[in-house]
C-alpha positions as MATLAB code, in Angstrom:
seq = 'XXXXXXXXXXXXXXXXXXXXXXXXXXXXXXXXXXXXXXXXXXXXXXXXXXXXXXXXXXXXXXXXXXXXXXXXXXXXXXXXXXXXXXXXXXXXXXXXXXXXXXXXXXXXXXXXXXXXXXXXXXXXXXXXXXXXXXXXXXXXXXXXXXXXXXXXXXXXXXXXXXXXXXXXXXXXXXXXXXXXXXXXXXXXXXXXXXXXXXXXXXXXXXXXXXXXXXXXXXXXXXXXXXXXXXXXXXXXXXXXXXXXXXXXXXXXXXXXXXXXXXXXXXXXXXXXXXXXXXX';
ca = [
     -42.439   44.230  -55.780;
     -40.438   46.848  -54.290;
     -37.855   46.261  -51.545;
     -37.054   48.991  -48.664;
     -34.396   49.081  -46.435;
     -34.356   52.079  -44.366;
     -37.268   53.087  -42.223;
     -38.141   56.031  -44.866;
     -38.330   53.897  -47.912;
     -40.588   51.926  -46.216;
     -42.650   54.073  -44.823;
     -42.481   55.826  -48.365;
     -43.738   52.772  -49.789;
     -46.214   51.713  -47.795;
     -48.263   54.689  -48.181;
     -48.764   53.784  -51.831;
     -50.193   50.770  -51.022;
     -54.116   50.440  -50.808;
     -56.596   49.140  -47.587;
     -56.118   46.952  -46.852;
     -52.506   46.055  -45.979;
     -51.668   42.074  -44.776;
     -48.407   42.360  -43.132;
     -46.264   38.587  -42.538;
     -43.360   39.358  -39.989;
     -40.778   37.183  -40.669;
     -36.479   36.542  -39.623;
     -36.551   35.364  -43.115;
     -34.812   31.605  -44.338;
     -38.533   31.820  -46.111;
     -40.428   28.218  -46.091;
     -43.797   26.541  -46.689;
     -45.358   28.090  -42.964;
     -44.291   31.366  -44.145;
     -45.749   30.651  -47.411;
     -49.185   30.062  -46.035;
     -49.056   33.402  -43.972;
     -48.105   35.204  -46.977;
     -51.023   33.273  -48.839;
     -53.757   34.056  -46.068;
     -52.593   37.678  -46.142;
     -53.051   37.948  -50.096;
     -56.403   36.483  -50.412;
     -57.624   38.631  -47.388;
     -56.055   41.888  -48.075;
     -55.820   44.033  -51.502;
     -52.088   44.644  -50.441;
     -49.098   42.207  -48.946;
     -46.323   43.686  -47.086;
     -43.589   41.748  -45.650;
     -40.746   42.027  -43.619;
     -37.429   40.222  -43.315;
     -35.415   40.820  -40.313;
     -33.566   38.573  -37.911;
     -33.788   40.470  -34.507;
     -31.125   40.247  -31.896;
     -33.192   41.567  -29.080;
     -34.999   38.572  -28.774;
     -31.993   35.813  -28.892;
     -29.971   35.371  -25.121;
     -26.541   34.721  -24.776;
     -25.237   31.897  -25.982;
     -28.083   31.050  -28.753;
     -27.784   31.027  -32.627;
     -28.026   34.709  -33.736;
     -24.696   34.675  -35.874;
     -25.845   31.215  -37.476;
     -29.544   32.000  -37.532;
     -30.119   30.466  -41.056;
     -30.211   33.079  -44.057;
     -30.861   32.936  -47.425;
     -31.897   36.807  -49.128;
     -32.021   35.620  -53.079;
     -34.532   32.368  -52.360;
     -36.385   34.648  -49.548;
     -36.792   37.359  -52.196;
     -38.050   34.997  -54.852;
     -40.733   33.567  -51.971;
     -42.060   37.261  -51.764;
     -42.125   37.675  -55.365;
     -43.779   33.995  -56.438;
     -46.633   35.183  -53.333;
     -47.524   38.548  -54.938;
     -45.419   40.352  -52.020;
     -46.205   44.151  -53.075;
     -43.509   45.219  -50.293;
     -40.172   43.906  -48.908;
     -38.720   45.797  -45.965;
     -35.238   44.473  -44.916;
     -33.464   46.689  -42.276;
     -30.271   46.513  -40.905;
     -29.861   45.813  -36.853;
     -28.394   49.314  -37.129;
     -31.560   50.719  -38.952;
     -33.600   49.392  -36.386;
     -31.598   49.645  -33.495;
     -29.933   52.817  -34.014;
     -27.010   53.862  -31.060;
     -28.558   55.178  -28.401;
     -31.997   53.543  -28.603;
     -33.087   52.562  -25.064;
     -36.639   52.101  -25.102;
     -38.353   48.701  -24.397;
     -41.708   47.168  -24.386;
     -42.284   44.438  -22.166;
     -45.794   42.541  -21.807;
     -46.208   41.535  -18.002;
     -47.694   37.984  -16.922;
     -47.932   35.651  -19.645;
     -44.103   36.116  -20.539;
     -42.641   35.010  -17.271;
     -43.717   31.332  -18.040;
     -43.043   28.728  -20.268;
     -40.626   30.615  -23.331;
     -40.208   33.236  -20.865;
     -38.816   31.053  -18.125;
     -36.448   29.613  -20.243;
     -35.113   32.408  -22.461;
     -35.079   35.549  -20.239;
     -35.873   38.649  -22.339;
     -36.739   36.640  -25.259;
     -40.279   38.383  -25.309;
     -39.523   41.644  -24.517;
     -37.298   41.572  -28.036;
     -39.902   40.381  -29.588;
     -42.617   42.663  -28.234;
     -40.319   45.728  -29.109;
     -39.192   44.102  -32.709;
     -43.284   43.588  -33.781;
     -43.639   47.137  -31.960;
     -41.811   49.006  -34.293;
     -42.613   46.763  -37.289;
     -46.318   47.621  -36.736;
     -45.413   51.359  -36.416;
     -43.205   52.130  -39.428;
     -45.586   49.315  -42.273;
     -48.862   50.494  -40.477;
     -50.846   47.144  -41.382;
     -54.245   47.005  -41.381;
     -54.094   42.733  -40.633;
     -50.838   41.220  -39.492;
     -50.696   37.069  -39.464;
     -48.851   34.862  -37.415;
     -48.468   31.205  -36.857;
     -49.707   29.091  -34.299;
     -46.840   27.324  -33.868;
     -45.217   30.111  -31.860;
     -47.967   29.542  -29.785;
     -47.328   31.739  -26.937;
     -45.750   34.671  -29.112;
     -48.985   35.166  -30.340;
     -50.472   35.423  -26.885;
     -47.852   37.790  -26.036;
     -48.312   39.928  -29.685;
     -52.239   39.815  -28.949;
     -51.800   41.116  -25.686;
     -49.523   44.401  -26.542;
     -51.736   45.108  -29.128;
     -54.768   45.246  -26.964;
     -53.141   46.967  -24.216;
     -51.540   49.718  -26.250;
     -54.861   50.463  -28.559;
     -52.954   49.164  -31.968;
     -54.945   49.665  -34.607;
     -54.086   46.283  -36.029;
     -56.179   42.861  -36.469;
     -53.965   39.805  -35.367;
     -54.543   36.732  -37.470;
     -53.373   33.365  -36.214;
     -52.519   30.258  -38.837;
     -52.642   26.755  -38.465;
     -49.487   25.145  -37.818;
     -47.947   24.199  -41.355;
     -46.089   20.748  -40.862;
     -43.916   18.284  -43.058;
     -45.742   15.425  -44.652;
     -44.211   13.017  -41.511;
     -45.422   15.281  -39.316;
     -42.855   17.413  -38.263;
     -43.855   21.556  -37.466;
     -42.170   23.303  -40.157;
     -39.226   25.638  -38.189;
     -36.542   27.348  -40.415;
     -34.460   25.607  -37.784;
     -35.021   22.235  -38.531;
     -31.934   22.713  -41.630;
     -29.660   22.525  -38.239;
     -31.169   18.376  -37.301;
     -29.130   15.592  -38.048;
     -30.733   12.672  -39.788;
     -30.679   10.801  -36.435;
     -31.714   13.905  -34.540;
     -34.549   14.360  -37.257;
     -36.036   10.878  -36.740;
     -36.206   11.329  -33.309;
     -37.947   15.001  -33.170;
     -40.871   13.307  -35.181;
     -41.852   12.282  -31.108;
     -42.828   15.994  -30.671;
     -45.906   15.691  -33.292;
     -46.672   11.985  -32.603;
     -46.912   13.151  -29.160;
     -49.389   15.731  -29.682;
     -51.196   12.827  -31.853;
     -51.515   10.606  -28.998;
     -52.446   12.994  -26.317;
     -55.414   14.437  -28.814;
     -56.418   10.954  -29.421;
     -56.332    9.946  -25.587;
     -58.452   13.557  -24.902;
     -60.897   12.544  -27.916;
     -61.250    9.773  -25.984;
     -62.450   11.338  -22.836;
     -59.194   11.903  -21.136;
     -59.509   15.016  -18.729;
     -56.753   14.460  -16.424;
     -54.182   17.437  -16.608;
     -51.151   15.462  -15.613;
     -52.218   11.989  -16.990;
     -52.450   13.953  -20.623;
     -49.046   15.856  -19.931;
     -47.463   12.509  -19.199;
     -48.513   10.747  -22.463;
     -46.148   13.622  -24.288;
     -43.528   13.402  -21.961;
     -43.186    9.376  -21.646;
     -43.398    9.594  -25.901;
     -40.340   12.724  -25.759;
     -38.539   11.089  -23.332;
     -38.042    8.514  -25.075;
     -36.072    9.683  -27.833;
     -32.307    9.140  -26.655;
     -31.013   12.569  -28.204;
     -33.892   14.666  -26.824;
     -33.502   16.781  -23.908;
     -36.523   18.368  -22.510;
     -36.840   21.899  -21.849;
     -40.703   21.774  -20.757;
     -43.881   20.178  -21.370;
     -46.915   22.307  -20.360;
     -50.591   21.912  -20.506;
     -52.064   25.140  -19.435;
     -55.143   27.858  -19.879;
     -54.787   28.592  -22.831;
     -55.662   32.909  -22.507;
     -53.403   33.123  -19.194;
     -51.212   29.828  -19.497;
     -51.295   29.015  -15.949;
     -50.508   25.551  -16.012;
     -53.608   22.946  -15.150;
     -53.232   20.475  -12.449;
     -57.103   18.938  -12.386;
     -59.759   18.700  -15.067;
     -59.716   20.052  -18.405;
     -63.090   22.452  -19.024;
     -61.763   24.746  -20.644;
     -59.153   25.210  -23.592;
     -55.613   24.311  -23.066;
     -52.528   24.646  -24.596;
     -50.390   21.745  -24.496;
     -46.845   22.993  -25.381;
     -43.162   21.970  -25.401;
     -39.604   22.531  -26.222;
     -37.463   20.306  -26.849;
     -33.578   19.902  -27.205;
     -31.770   17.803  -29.671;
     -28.499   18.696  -30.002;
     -27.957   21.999  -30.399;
     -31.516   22.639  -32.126;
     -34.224   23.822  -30.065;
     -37.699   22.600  -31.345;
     -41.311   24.079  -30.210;
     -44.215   22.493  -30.962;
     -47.641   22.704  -29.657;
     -51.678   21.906  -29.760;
     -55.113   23.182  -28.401;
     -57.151   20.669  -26.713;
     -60.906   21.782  -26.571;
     -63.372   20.027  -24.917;
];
């Protein structure tokens, strides 16, 4: 496994590696969800590259970038135990170099939802996967479904600006109680913990209601929020059911796919969580 850490090496390395290259973007603090990307990739692809970077562009003011979690040696050994053939861990100042100015910024579906609440978030990560994509030149690159609208958002740059790059969604990984698997769930008290087990047991509920027949837009939304709400420690950010291409947000009938999304506060964690109801 070799590691990189300046744009060259990288590059450098890649370029040794054979077709086709799996590529698992990740801000590192490595756990089982990354695991199963990595895993996909390797089966899939003759060659896994991966990347370990925890962007500022994409964290606002006042959120966690200095105590993001971060753990190099156990990431490293993650890479290594999944066959990782490639490692690239930058600096900000590798990737963000004084003087850089540029921007890419996918209209529509970022001004909702994610976008609403964390201004800018998107356009850091739409530049961050940007530059990722040109400097490993990946041939498949997988993401989780969990971060379901980031992967709207990733699909939709990639289309627009002709990348020549196959995106690859994954199941949401989750604990055995439930939970969606979030490198920022080391941050939740055990109290705090407890109570973000509502996020999944909503989703539960609302699936089993829409197995059911449900078809209501805001009867189904309200089964999450009534279950979220209440959880004495949780503060609620959104809950959405929307189309799930465009994520306008449904007010009738359910005919089509929607994404039924949320994020959710408990102290000062922030927890997504999400689910595609089909009919």
């Amino acid at each position: 496994m070799r590691i990189a850490h300046t744009i060259a090496e990288a590059r450098a390395a890649r370029a040794d590696l054979p077709a086709t290259c799996g590529f698992v973007p990740t801000m590192g603090f490595l756990h089982a969800g990354h695991r199963t990307l990595m895993d996909h990739a390797r089966a899939e692809c003759q060659s896994l590259a991966i990347s370990i970077f925890v962007n500022p562009t994409q964290f606002g003011p006042g959120e966690d970038f200095e105590r993001y979690p971060r753990d190099e040696v156990r990431d490293l050994a993650m890479c290594e135990a999944a066959g990782a053939d490639l490692v690239f861990m930058p600096t900000v100042h590798e990737m963000y170099p004084a003087g850089a100015t540029t921007t890419v910024t996918v209209g529509g579906i970022t001004s909702v939802l994610e976008g609403a609440h964390r201004p800018g978030h998107f356009d850091g990560v739409a530049t961050v996967v940007s530059k990722l994509f040109h400097i490993m030149q990946p041939d498949r690159a997988y993401f989780g479904q969990k971060d379901a609208q980031q992967l709207l958002v990733i699909r939709s740059m990639v289309r627009d600006l002709d990348m020549p790059v196959t995106i690859v969604a994954c199941p949401t990984v989750r604990e055995p109680d439930g939970l969606a698997l979030s490198s920022r769930n080391v941050y939740l008290s055990p109290e705090e913990r407890m109570q973000a087990l509502s996020l999944s047991r909503g989703l539960r509920q609302t699936a089993a209601a829409f197995t059911e027949g449900v078809r209501n837009a805001p009867r189904l939304r309200g089964i999450v929020e009534r279950e979220v709400a209440a959880q004495p420690l949780a503060r609620i950010d959104y809950v959405s059911l929307a189309d799930a291409d465009m994520l306008a947000e449904l007010d009738g009938e359910i005919v089509a796919p929607a994404l039924l999304s949320m994020a959710v506060r408990f102290g000062r964690t922030r927890l997504i969580d999400n689910a595609v109801l089909t009919p």
